[in-house]
C-alpha positions in Angstrom: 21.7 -9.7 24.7 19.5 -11.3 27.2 16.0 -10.9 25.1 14.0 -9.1 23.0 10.9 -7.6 23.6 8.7 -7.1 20.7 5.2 -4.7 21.2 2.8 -4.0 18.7 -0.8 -2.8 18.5 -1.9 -6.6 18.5 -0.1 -9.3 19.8 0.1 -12.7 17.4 -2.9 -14.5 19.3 -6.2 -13.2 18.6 -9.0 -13.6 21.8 -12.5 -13.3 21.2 -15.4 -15.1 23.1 -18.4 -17.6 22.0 -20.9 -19.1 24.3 -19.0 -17.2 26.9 -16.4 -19.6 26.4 -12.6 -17.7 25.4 -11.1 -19.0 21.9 -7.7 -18.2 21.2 -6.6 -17.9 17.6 -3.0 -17.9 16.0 -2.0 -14.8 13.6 -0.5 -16.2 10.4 0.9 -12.6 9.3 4.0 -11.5 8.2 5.5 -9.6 11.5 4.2 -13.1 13.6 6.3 -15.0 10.8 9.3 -13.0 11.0 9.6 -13.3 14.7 8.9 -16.4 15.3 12.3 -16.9 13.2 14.2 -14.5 15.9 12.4 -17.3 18.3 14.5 -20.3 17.7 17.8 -18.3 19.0 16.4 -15.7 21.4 14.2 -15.2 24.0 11.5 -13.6 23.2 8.3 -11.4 24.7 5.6 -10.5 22.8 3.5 -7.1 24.7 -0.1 -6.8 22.5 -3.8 -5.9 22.5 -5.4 -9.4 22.5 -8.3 -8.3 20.9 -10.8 -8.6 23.4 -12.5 -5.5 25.6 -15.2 -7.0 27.3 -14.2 -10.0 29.7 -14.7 -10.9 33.5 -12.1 -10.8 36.2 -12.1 -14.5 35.8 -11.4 -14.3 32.0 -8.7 -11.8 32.6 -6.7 -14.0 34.6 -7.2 -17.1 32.4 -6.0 -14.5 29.4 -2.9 -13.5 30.9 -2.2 -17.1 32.7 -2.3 -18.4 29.2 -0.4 -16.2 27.2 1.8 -16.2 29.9 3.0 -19.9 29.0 4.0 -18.8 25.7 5.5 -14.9 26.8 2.9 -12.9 25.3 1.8 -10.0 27.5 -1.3 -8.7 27.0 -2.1 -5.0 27.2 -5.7 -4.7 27.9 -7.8 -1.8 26.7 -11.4 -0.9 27.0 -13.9 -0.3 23.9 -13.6 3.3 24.6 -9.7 3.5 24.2 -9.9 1.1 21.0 -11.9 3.6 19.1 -10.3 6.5 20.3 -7.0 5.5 19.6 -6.9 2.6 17.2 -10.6 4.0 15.0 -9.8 7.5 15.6 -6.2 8.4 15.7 -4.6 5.6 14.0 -7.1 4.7 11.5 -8.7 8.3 10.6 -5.8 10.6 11.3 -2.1 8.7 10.8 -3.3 5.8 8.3 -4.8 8.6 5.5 -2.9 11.3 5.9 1.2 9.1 5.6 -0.8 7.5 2.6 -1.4 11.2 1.3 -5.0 11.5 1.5 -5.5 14.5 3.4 -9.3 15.0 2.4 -10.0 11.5 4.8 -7.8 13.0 7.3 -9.5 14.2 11.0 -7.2 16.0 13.3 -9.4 15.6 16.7 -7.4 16.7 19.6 -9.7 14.1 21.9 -8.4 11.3 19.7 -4.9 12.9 19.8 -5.1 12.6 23.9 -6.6 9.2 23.6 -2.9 7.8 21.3 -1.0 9.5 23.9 -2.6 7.9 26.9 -2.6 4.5 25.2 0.8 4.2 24.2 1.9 5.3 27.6 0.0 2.6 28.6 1.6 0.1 26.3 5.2 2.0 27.5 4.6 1.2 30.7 4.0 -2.5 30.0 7.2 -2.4 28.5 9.0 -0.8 31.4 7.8 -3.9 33.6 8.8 -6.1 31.5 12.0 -4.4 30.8 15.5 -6.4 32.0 19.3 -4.9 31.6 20.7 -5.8 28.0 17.4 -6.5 26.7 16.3 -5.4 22.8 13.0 -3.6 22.6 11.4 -3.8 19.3 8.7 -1.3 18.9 6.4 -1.7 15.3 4.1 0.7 13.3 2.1 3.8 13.5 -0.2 3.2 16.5 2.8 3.2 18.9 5.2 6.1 17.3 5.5 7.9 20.9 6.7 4.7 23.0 10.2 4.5 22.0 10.4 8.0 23.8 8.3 7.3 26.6 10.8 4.1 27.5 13.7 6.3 26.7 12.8 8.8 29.4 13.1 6.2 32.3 15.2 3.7 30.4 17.9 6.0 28.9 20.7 2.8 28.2 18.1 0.2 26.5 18.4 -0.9 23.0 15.5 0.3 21.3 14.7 0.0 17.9 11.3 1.1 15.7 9.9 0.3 12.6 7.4 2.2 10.2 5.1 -0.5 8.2 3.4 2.0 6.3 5.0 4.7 3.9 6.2 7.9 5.9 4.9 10.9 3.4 6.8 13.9 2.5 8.1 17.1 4.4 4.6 18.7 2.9 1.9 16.4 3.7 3.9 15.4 7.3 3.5 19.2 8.5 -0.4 19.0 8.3 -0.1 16.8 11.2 -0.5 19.4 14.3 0.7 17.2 16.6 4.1 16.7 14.3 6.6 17.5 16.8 5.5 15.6 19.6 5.4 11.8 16.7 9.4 13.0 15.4 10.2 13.1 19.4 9.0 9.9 20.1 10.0 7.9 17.4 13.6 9.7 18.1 13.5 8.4 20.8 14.8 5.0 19.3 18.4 4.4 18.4 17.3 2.4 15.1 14.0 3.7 13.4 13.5 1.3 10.1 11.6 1.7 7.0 10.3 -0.1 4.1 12.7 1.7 1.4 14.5 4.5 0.8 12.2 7.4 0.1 10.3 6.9 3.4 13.9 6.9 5.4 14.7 10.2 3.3 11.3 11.6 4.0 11.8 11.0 7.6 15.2 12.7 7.4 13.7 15.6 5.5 10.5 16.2 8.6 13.2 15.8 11.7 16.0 18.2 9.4 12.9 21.0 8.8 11.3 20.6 12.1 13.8 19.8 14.8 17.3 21.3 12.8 18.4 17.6 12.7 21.2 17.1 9.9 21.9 13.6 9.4 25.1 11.8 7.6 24.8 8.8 6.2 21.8 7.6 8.0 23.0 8.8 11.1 22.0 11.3 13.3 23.2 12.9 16.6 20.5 13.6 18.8 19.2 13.5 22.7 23.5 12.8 23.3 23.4 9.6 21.6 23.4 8.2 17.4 20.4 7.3 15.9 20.3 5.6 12.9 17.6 5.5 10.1 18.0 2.9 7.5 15.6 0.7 5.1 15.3 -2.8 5.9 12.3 -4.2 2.7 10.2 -6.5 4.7 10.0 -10.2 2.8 7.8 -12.8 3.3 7.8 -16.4 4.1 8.7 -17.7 0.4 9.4 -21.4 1.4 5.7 -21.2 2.3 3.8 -19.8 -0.8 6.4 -21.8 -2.7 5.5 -25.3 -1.7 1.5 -24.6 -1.4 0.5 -25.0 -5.0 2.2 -28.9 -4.6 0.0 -29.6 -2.1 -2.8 -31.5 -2.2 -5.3 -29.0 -0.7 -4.6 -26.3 -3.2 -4.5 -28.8 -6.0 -7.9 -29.7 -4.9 -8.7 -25.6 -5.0 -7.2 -25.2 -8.2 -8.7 -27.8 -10.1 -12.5 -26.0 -8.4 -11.5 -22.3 -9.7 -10.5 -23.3 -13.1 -13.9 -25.8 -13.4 -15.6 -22.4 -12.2 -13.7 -20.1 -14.9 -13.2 -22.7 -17.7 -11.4 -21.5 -20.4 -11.0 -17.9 -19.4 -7.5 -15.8 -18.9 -7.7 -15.4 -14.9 -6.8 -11.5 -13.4 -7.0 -11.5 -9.6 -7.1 -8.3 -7.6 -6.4 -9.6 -3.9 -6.6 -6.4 -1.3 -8.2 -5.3 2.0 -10.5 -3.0 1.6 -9.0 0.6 1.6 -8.9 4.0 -0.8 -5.3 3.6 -0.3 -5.7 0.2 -2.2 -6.9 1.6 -5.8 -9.5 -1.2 -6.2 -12.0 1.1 -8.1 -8.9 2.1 -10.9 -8.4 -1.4 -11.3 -12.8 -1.8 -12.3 -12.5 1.0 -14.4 -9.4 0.0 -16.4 -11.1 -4.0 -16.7 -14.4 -1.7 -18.1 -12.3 0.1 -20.7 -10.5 -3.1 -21.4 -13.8 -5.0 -22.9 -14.9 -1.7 -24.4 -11.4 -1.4 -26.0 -11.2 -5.2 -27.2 -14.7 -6.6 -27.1 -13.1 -9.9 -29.0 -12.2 -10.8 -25.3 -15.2 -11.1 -24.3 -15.8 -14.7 -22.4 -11.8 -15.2 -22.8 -10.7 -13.0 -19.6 -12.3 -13.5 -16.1 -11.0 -10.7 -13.2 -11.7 -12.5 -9.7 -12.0 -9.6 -7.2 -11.1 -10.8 -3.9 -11.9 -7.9 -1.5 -10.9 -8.1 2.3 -13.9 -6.4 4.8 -11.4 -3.7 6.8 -12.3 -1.0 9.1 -15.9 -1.1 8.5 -17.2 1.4 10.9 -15.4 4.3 8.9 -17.6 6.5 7.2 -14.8 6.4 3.8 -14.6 3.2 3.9 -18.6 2.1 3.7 -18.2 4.6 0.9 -15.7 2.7 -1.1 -17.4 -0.9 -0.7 -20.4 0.6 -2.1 -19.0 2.1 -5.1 -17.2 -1.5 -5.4 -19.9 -3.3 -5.5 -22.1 -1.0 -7.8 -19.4 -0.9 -10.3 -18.6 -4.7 -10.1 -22.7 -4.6 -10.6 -22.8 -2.5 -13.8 -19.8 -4.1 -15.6 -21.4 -8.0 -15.2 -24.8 -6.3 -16.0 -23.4 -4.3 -19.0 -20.9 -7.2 -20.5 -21.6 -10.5 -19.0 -23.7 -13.2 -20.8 -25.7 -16.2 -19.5 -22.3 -18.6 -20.0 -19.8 -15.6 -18.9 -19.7 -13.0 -15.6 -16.4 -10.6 -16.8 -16.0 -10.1 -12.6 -16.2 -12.6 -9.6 -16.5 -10.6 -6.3 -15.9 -11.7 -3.1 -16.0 -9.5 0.0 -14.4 -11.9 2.8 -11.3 -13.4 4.0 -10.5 -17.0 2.5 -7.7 -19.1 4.3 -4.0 -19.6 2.8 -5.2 -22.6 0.7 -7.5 -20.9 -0.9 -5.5 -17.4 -1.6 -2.4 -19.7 -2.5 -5.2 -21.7 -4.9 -5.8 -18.0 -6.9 -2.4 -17.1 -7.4 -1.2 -20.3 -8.7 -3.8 -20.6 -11.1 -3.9 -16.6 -12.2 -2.3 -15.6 -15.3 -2.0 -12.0 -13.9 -2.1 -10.4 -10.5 -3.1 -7.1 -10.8 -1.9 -4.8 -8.1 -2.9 -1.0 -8.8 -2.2 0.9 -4.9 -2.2 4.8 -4.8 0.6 4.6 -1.9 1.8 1.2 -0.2 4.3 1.0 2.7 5.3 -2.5 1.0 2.3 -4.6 -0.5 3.3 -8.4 0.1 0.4 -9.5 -2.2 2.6 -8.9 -5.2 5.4 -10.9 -3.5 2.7 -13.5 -2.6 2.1 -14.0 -6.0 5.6 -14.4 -7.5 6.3 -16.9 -4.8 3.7 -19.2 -5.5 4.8 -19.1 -9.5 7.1 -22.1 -9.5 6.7 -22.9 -13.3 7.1 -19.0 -13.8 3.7 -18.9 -16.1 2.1 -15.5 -14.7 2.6 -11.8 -15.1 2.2 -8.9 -11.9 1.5 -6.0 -12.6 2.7 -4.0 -10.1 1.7 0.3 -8.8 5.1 2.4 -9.1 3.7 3.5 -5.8 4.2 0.3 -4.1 7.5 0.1 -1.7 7.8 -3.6 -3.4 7.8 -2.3 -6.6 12.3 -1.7 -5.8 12.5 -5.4 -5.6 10.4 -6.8 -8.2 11.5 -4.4 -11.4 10.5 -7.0 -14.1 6.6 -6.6 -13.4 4.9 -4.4 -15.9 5.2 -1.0 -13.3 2.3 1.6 -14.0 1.0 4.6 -12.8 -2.1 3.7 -10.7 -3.7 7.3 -11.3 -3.9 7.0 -15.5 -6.4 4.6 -16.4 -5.5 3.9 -19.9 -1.6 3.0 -18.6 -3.2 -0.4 -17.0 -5.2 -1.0 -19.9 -2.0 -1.0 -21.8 -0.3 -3.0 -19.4 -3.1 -6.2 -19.4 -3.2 -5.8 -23.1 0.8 -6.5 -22.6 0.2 -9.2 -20.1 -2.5 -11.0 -21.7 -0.3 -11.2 -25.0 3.1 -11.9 -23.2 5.0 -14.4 -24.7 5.7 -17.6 -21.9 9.1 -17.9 -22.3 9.0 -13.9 -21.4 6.6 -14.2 -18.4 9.4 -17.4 -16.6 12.1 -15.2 -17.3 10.1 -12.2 -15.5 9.0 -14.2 -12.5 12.3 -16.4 -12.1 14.3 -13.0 -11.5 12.1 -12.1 -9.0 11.6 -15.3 -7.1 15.1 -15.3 -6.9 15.3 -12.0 -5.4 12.4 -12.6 -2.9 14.3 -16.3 -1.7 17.2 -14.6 -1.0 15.7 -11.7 1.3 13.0 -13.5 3.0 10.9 -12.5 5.9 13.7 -14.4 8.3 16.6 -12.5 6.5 14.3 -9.4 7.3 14.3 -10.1 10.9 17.8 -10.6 11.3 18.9 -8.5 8.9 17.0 -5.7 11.9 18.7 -7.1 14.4 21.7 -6.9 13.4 21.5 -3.6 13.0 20.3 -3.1 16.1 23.9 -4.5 17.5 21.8 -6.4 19.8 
């Protein structure tokens, strides 16, 4: 294998201008992680939106001359494209309807047109880029109709795909009018990888009812070649979250949060904001909670950390309003001058401060409707060293395979979660070390590097 060549809607660097002066900033997320482990043996391109969509000609040279140095490619789109495809498509089509809400769901065929034209723009960066024996790595719903597009002028490279988010069912999938054209192009792959099992069998299920695809064993013959579909659970970088709480920053951040919350039992609720995320279930089962056991009462603090995401949709203005009246009426209907039940936050806070909550937090609440994976829950375990801590984890998270010894609930029943913090808040310690050092176990040995390799691999690259 000479190289792989990774594309994704954004590459790792972030661009942005202030002062009319370019800044470039390094991603710190999971998929830039994994890579960057596939880095130290291969070598390695990286073809991404950047970010930006308004820069001079000047600025467009310096952009690509310096990503250049460190073989990032960027694929440059204008404002128009970015809310057609990414706002539109992407984000109001593909993102509600594979996490099953079909009432948030717009089928726009200008939008549809829009997708199309941008990821043959992003298939024709990889074409360029393309050398003999190199891997191309294609990632996530905003480029499912590449792998086909660099088939059809590339019919012997190694392509492989993976699906981030969940992939729904037979029945929801066939809303999608545009179905057919989404199965050709991520068949177009010879390995298409998914979170766990149920999306991979999902998958199987849409190409077997739409296209008369049978598949054995994960494999499928199709196009005059083998495809293979298989699950490959994405980890995270555990060394990392598991040596934070020992350093001297988050020590620091610790020793703040717990002046802040004194006494009190700490719940966090860490999430972007999104329906998906099932942030209001979580208020109302906290509300039912003091109603239910009003001895609590200045004992249990929740800390609501809530990411700003996708702000220009219509849903999602929706949702942070109803967040923050709720949030409003349960500190205005239990709080007391010495006690606020909630502590909301609507921003981002850097990794020692996020590493600072879940080492102190005696539960991490984690309530999603549908999640392709949900690394916040793994997060959390991580950073548990002495094991004191409970998760409580959605049934509807793909995580929820590989950490079994949380307390798992239904996210839709209300009074399931009230059961389960009544469980963690009384949960022996001995139980709760025993519960987090099976799973910290698991999530060290399957790490985001294992992940990575664990892909290629089974890409026989």
């Amino acid at each position: 294998m000479n190289r792989i060549l990774v594309v994704s809607n954004r590459l790792p660097v972030n661009i942005s201008k202030r002062n009319d002066k370019l800044e470039f900033i390094q991603s710190a997320g999971g998929l830039a992680t994994g890579m960057s482990a596939l880095q130290k043996t291969y070598e390695m391109v990286w073809i991404g939106w950047p970010g930006i969509t308004r820069y001079t000609k000047d600025e467009k040279n310096e952009i690509i001359s310096k990503l250049g140095e460190n073989q990032l490619v960027p694929v440059f789109l204008t404002q128009q494209q970015v809310e057609q495809y990414y706002d539109n498509f992407s984000n109001r089509t593909i993102w509600p309807l594979f996490h099953y809400f079909t009432q948030y769901t717009n089928y726009e065929e200008s939008s549809w047109d829009a997708y199309k034209n941008v990821n043959e723009l992003f298939a024709r960066h990889v074409l360029d880029q393309y050398h003999e024996g190199d891997m191309i790595w294609i990632h996530d719903y905003h480029l499912m109709l590449v792998p086909e597009m660099v088939r059809r002028e590339q019919p012997d490279a190694s392509i492989g795909y993976f699906l981030h988010i969940p992939f729904p069912s037979f029945e929801i999938f066939r809303y999608l009018p545009w179905r057919d054209s989404v199965l050709r192009g991520i068949m177009g792959a010879d390995l298409i990888g998914f979170h766990t099992f149920d999306y991979a069998r999902h998958f199987s299920s849409s190409i077997m009812r739409l296209q008369g695809l049978e598949h054995y064993l994960g494999q499928v013959f199709y196009d005059e070649r083998m495809v293979r579909i298989d699950t490959f659970p994405m980890g995270i970088n555990f060394e990392k979250y598991a040596g934070a709480p020992a350093t001297k920053e988050v020590k620091k951040q610790v020793k703040h949060y717990k002046s802040i919350c004194k006494e009190s039992k700490v719940i966090i609720s860490i999430d972007r904001l999104d329906y998906s995320k099932g942030i209001l279930q979580r208020l109302h089962a906290f509300h039912q909670l003091l109603h239910d056991e009003p001895d609590i009462k200045g004992k249990v603090t929740l800390i609501l950390l809530v990411v700003p995401s996708r702000d220009k949709v219509d849903s999602y203005q929706i949702l942070k309003q109803e967040v923050d009246e709720f949030v409003g009426r349960i500190n205005g209907e239990h709080g007391s001058i010495s006690w606020t039940p909630i502590k909301y936050f609507y921003r981002s806070l850097p990794f020692e401060k996020v590493s600072a909550l879940y080492s102190m937090a005696d539960i991490c609440l984690v309530t999603p409707f549908r999640d392709g994976m949900n690394l916040v829950a793994k997060e959390f375990v991580a950073s548990k060293e002495k094991g004191d801590g409970v998760l409580i984890l959605s049934e509807m998270a793909g995580s929820v395979n590989e950490l079994s010894e949380a307390i798992v609930i239904n996210p839709n029943d209300i009074k399931d979660i009230v059961v389960a913090l009544q469980s963690a808040l009384k949960m022996p310690r001995d139980e709760q070390q025993n519960r987090i050092q099976s799973m910290r176990n698991r999530l060290k040995r399957y790490d985001i590097y294992k992940w990575a390799e664990d892909y290629r691999q089974a890409g026989q690259c």
